[in-house]
Kinemage of the C-alpha trace (Angstrom):
@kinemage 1
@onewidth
@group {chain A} dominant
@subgroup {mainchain}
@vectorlist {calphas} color= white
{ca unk a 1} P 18.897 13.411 -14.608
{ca unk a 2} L 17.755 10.614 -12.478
{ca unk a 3} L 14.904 11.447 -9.923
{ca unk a 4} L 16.240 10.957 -6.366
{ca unk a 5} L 13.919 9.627 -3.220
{ca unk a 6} L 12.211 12.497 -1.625
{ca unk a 7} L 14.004 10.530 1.574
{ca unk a 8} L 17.469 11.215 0.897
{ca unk a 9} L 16.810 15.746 2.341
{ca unk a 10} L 15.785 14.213 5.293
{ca unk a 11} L 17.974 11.461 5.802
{ca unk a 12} L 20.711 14.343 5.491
{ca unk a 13} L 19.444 16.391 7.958
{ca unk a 14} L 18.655 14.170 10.643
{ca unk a 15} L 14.384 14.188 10.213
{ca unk a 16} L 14.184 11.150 8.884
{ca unk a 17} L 15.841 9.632 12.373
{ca unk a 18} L 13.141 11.947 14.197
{ca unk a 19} L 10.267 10.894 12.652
{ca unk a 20} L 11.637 6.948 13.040
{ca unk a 21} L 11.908 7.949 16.495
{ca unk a 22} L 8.507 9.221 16.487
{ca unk a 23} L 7.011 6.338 14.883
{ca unk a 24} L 8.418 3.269 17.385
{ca unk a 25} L 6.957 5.354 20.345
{ca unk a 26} L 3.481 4.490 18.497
{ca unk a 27} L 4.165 1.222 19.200
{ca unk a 28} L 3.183 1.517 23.069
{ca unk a 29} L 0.302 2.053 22.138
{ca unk a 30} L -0.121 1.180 18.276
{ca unk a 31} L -2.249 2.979 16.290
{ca unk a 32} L -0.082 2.842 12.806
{ca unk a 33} L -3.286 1.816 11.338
{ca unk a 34} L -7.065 2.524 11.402
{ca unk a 35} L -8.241 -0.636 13.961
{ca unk a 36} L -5.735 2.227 16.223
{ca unk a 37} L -5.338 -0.743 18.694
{ca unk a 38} L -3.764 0.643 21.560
{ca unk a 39} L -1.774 -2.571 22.426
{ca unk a 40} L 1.920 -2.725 23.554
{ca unk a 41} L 3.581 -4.098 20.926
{ca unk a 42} L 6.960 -3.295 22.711
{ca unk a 43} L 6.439 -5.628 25.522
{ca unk a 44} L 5.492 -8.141 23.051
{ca unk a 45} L 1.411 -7.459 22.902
{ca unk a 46} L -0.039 -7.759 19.249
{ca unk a 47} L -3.306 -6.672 17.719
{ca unk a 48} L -5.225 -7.114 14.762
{ca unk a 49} L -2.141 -7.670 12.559
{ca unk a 50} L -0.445 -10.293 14.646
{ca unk a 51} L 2.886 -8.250 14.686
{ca unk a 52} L 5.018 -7.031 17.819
{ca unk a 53} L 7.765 -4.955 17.238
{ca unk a 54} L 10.203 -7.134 14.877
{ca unk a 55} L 9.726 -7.449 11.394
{ca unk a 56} L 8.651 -10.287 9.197
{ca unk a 57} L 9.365 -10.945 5.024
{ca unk a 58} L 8.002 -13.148 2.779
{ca unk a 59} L 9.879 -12.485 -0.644
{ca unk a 60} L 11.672 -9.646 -2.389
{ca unk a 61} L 12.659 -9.323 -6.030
{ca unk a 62} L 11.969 -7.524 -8.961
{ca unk a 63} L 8.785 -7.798 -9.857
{ca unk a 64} L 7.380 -6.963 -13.496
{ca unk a 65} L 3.787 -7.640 -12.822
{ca unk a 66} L 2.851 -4.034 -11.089
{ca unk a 67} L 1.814 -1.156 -13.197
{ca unk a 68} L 3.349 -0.503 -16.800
{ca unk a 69} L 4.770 2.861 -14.863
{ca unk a 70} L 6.423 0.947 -11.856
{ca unk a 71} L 7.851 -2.020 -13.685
{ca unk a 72} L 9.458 0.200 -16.216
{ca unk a 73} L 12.368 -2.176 -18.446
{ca unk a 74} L 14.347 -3.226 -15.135
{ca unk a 75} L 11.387 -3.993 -12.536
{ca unk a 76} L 9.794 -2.732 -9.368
{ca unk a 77} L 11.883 -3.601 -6.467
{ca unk a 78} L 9.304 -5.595 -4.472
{ca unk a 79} L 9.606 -6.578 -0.696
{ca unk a 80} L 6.539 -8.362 0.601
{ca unk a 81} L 5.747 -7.968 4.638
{ca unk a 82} L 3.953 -10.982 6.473
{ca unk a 83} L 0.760 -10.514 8.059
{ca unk a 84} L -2.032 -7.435 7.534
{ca unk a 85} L -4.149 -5.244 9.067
{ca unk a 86} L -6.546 -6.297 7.069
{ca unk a 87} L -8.853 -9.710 7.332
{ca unk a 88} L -9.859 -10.136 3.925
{ca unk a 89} L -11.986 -13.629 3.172
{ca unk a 90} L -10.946 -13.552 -0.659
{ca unk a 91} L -7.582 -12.847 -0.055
{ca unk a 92} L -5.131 -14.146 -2.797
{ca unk a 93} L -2.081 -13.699 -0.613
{ca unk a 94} L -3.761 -15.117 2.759
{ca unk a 95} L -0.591 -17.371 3.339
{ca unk a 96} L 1.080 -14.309 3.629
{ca unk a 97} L -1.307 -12.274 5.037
{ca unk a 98} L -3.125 -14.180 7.630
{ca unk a 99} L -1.075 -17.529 7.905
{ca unk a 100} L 1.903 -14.823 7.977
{ca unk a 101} L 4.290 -17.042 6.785
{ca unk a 102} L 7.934 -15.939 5.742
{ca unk a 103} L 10.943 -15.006 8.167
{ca unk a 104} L 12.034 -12.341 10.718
{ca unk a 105} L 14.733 -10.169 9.770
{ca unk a 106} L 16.852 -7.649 11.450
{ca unk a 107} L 16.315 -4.209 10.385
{ca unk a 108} L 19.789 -3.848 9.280
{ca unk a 109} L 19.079 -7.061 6.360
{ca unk a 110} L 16.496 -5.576 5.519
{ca unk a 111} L 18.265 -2.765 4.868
{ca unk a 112} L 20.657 -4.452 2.571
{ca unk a 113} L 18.085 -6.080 0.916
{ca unk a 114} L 16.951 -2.430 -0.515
{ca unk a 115} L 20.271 -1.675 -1.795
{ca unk a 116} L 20.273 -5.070 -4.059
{ca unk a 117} L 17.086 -4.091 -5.453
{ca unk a 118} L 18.751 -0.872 -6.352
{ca unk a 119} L 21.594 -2.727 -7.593
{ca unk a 120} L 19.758 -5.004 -9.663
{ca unk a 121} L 18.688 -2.276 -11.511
{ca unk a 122} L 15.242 -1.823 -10.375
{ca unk a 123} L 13.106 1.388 -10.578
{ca unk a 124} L 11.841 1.937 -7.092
{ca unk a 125} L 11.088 0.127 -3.448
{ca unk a 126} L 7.755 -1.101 -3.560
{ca unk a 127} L 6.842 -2.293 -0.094
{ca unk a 128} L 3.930 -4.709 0.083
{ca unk a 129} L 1.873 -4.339 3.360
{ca unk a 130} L 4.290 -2.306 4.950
{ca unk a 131} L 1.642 -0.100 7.403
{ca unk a 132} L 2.179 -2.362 10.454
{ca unk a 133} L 6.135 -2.294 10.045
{ca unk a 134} L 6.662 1.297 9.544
{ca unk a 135} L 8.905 2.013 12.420
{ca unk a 136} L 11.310 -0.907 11.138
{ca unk a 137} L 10.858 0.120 7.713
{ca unk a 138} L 12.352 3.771 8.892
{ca unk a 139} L 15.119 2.117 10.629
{ca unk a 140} L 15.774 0.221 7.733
{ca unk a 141} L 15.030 3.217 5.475
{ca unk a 142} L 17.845 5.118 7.274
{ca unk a 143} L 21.153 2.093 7.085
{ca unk a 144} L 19.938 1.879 3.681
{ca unk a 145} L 20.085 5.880 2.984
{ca unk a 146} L 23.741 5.364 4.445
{ca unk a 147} L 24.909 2.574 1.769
{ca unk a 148} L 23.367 4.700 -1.106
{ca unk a 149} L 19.709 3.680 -1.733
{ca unk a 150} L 18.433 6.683 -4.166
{ca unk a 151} L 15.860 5.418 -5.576
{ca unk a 152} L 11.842 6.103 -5.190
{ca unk a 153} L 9.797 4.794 -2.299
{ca unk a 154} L 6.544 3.002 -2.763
{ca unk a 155} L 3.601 2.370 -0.204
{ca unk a 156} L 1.990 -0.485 -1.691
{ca unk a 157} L -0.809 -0.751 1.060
{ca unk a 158} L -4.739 -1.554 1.752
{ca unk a 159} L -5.813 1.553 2.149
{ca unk a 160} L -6.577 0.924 6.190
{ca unk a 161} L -3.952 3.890 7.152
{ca unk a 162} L -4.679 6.512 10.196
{ca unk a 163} L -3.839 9.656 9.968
{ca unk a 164} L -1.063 9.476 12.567
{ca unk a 165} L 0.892 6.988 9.897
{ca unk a 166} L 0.903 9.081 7.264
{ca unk a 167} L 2.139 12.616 9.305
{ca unk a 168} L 4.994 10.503 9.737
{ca unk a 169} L 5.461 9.602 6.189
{ca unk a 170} L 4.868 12.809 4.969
{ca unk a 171} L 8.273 13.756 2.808
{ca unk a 172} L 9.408 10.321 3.023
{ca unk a 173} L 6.995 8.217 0.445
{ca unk a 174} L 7.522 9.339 -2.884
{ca unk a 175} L 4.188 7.282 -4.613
{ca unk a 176} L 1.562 6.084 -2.608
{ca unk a 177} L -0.576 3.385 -3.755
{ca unk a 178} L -3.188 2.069 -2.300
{ca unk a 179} L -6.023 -0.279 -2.800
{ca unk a 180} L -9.541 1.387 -2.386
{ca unk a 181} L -11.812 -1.844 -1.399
{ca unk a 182} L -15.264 -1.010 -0.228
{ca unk a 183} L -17.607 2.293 -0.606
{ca unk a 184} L -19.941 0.657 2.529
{ca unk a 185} L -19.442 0.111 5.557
{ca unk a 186} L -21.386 -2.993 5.423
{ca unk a 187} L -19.549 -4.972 3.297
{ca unk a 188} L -15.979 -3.582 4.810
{ca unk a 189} L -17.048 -5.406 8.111
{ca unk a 190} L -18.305 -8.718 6.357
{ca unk a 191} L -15.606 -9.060 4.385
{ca unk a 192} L -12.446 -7.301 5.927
{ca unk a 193} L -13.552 -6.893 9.682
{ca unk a 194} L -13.000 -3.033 9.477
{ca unk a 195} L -16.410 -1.355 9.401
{ca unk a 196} L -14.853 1.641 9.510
{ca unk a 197} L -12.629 1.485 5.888
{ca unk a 198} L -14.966 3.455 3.847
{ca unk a 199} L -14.450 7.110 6.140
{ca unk a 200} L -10.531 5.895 6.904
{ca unk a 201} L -9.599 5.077 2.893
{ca unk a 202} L -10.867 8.206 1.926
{ca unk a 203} L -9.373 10.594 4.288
{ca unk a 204} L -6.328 8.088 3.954
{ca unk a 205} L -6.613 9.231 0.346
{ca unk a 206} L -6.658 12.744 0.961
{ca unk a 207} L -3.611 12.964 2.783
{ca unk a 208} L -2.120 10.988 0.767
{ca unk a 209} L -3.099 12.986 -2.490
{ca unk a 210} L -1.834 16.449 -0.491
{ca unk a 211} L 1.871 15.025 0.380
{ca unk a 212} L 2.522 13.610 -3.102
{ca unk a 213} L -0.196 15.279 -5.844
{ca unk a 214} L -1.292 13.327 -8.837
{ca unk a 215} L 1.042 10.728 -10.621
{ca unk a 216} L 4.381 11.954 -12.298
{ca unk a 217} L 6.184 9.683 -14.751
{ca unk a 218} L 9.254 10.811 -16.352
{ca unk a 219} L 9.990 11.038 -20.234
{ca unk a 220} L 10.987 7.620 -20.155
{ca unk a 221} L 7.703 5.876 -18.720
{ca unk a 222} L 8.604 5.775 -15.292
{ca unk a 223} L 6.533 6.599 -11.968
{ca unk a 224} L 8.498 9.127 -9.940
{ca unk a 225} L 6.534 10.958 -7.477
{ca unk a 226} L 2.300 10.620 -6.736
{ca unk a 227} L -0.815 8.857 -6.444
{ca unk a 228} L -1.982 5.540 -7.935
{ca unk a 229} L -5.192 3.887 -6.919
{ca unk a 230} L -6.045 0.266 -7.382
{ca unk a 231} L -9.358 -0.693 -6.980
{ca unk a 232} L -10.312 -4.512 -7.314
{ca unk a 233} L -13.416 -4.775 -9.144
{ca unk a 234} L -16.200 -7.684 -6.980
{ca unk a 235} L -18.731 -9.673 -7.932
{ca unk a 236} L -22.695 -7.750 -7.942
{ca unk a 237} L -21.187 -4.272 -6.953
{ca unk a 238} L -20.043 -5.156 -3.962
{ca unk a 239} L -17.022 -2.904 -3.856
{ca unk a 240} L -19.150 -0.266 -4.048
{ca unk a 241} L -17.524 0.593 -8.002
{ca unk a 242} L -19.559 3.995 -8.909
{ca unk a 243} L -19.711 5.601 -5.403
{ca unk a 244} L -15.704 5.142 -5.251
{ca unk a 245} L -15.138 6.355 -8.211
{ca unk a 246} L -17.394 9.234 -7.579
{ca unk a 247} L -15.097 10.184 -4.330
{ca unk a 248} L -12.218 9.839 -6.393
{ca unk a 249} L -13.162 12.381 -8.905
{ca unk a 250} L -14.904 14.567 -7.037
{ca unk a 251} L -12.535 15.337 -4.095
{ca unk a 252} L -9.190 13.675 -4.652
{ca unk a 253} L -8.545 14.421 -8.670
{ca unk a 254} L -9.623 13.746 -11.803
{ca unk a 255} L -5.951 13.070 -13.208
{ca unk a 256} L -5.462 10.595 -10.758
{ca unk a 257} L -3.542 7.321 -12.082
{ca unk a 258} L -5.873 3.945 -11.383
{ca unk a 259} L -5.693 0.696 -11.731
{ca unk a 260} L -9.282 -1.042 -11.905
{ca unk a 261} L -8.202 -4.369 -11.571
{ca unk a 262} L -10.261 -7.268 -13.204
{ca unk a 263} L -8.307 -10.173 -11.415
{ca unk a 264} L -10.808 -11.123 -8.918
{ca unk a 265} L -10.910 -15.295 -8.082
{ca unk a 266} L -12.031 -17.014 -5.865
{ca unk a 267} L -9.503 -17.953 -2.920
{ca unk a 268} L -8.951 -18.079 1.355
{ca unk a 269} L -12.732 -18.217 2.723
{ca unk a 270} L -14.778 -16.877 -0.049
{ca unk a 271} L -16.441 -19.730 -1.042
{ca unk a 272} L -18.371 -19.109 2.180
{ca unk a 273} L -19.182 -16.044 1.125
{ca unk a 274} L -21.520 -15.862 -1.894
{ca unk a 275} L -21.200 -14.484 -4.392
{ca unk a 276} L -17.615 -13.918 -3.648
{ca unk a 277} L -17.617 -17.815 -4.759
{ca unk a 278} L -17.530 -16.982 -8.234
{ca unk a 279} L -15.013 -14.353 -10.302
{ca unk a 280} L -16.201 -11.577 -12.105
{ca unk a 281} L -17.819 -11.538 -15.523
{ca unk a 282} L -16.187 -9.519 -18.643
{ca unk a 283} L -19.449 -7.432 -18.255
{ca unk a 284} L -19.044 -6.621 -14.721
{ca unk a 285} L -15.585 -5.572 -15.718
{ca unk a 286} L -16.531 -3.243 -18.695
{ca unk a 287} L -19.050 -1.760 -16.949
{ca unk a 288} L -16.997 -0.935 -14.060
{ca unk a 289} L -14.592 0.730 -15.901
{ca unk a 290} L -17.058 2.585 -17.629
{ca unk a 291} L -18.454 3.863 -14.232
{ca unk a 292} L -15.088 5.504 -14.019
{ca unk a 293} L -14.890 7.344 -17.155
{ca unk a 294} L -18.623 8.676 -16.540
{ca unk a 295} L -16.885 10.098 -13.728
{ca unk a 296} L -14.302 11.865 -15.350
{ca unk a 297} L -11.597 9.750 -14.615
{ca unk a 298} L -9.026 8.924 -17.514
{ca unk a 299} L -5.995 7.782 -16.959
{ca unk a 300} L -5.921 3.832 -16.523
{ca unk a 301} L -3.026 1.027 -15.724
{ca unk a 302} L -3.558 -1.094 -18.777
């Protein structure tokens, strides 16, 4: 029996159009994500992330380099988002993220664009950087619940969520997956402009662990319903590795599915930023991972 999106209750009984309702009246004074902004994106104001109240795509497609439990045979329907609430110097998608290019599209093509991915065959709907296009995303969400979409709902996302965001989501995202960047606050504001991130990701994480519980995957290797956590692993410690990983272990789960990701290069600004000019040694790597099974952790994206 195939797993259907926890959307589709709620789509039938009218709360998902409630709770998109609920999240475009943020927009008057945004605070989808944890900079809480308070501009007016409805009368065209914008804030940290650049957006007002359309919505903006890069790409979409299956994509088969996510997690083995994502990608499955046929792909993770991926839909990238332009622009970020994030301002990270190393960024490897800054063209996207801070030189936001792609296109506007109406709510109802993105819609559509959903349903191929479901069409094509592929596993899920993994939205890249969605936080700061939620309320189109519902909108979308719903057209698409009306031309059949079934499948599971990803929030591929920084990390950098307020509470407010996720209330909304709750019942809607079926796996939540967010990057976990920075332990201190110090490096969070040199690097990402969001002193802040280290208290927001981790009651981000929280939440997100109560609404969905630790990662499911079926009998045939694919993600259905929970929690994965990437964490991208920095030159000298800087992401704060051990302390993270402590958190994770200690107060969201120890079953919790994570990705410790050794793909760090240098890219957007960081060669101003030593020693985010250089990419990460095999040993900094091992011994990162390490760090996590010292903390109990021990299930890993590989």
């Amino acid at each position: 029996m195939k797993y259907v999106g926890s959307y589709r209750p709620l789509w039938k009984t009218g709360e998902l159009k409630k709770r998109r309702n609920a999240a475009w009246e943020r927009l008057s004074a945004c605070d989808l994500c944890g900079h809480e902004c308070g501009v007016n994106r409805l009368s065209g104001q914008t804030g940290i992330c650049k957006a007002d109240d359309t919505v903006q795509i890069s790409s979409y497609g299956a994509h088969f380099g996510e997690e083995p439990p994502l990608v499955g045979t046929c792909g993770s329907g991926t839909i990238f988002f332009t622009g970020c609430n994030l301002q990270c110097v190393f960024c490897q998608n800054w063209d996207i993220s801070q030189m936001r290019i792609g296109r506007q599209v109406s709510e109802d093509e993105l819609a559509r664009i959903m349903v191929s991915l479901q069409e094509a065959g592929c596993h899920n709907i993994n939205l890249v950087t969605p936080t700061h296009y939620m309320p189109q995303i519902l909108t979308a969400l719903i057209a698409a619940c009306e031309r059949g979409l079934r499948i599971p709902l990803v929030y591929n996302c920084g990390g950098y969520e307020s509470l407010a965001t996720l209330d909304i989501l709750d019942g809607i995202v079926d796996i939540y997956m967010p990057d976990v960047k920075y332990a201190h606050a110090e490096s969070a504001l040199r690097f990402s402009r969001a002193k802040d991130y280290p208290s927001v990701v981790k009651s981000a994480l929280k939440e997100m662990h109560r609404q969905v519980g630790d990662l499911m995957i079926d009998e045939t290797g694919i993600a259905r319903r929970g929690l994965i956590v990437r964490h991208l692993v920095l030159p000298e410690g800087l992401a704060g590795t051990a302390e993270i990983m402590e958190f994770i272990a200690g107060e969201i789960s120890r079953d919790t599915y994570i990705n410790i990701m050794d793909q760090y290069r240098p890219q957007y600004r960081a060669e101003e930023h030593p020693p985010l000019n250089r990419r990460i040694t095999s040993r900094e790597y091992k011994e990162a991972v390490q760090i996590a099974k010292n903390a109990g952790l021990h299930r890993f994206a590989c």
